[in-house]
C-alpha positions as CSV (number, residue, x, y, z in Angstrom):
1,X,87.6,-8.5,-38.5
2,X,84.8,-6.8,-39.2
3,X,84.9,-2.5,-39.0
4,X,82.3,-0.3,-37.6
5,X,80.2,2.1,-40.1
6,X,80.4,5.6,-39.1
7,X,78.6,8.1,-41.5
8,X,79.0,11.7,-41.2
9,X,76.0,14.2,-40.7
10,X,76.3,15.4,-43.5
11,X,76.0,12.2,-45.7
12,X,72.8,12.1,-43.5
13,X,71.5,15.2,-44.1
14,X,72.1,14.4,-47.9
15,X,70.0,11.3,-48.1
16,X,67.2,12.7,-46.7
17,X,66.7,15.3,-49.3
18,X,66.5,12.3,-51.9
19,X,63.3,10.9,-52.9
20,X,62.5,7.6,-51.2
21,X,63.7,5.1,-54.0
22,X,66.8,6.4,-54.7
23,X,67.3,6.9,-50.4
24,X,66.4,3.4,-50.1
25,X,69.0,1.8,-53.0
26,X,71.5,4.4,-51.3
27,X,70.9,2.4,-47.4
28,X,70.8,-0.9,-49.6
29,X,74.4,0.4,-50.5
30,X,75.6,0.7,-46.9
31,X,74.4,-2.0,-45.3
32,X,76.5,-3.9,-48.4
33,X,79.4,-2.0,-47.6
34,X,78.9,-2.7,-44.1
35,X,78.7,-6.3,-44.4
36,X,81.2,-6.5,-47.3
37,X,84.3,-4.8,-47.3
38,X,87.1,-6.0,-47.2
39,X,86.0,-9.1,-49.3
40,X,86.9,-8.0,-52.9
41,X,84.8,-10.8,-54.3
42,X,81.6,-10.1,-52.3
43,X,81.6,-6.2,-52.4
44,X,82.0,-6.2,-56.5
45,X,78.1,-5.3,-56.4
46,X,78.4,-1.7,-54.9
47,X,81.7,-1.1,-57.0
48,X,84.3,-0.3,-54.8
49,X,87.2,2.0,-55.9
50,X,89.9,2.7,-54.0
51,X,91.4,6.5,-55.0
52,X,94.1,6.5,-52.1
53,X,95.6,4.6,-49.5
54,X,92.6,5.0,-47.4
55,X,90.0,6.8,-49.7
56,X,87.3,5.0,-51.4
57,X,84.5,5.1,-53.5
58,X,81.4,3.0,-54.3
59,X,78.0,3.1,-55.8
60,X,75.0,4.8,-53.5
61,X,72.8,4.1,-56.6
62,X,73.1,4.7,-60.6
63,X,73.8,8.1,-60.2
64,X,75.3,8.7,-56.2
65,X,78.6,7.8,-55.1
66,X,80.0,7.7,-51.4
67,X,83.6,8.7,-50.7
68,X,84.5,6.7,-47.5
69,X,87.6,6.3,-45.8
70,X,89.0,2.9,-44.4
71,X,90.2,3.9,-40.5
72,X,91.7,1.1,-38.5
73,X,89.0,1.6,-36.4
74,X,86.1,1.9,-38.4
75,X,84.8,2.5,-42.3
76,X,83.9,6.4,-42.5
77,X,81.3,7.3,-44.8
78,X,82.2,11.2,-45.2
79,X,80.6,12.1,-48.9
80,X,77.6,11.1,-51.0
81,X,77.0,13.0,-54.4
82,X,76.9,12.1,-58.1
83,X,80.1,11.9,-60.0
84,X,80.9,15.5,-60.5
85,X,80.4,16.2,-57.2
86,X,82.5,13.7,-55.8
87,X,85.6,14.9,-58.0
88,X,85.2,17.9,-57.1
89,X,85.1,16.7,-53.1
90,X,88.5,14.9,-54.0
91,X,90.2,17.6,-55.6
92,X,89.1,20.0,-52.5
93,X,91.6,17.1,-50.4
94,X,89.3,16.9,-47.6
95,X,89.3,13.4,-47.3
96,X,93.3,12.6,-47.2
């Protein structure tokens, strides 16, 4: 079964402060992870990594990452930043 996409407000506000390549790869990215996960051979594109039991990560474009966390009810998108940034999300422990 398929999960809903929820992405926080502030993984919206983020993309639009990127230029318009790098905020199209990122959508690119979501609509994948959308459509994908959960299917470890079909969602190898956006490299998924899973950090926790319900923490994630995958690639937004060469240099962004999303954290995401896998809900039963839906996928939550609830981070995008480049690497450093998103280790330094993680060790904060916002995300479980």
């Amino acid at each position: 079964m398929k999960k809903p996409l929820v992405v926080k407000p502030q993984v919206f506000a983020r993309l639009a402060t990127l230029p318009q390549g790098e905020r199209d790869e990122c959508w690119d990215a979501l609509l994948q992870l959308s459509e994908t996960f959960g299917r470890p051979h079909v969602h190898s594109g956006i490299g998924i990594r899973k950090f926790g039991k319900h923490l994630f990560e995958c690639r937004g474009n060469r240099n962004l990452r999303f954290l995401f966390l896998d809900l039963e009810t839906a996928v939550e998108v609830r981070f995008l930043g480049n690497q450093d940034e998103v280790h330094k999300e993680m060790k904060s422990r916002k995300h479980g």
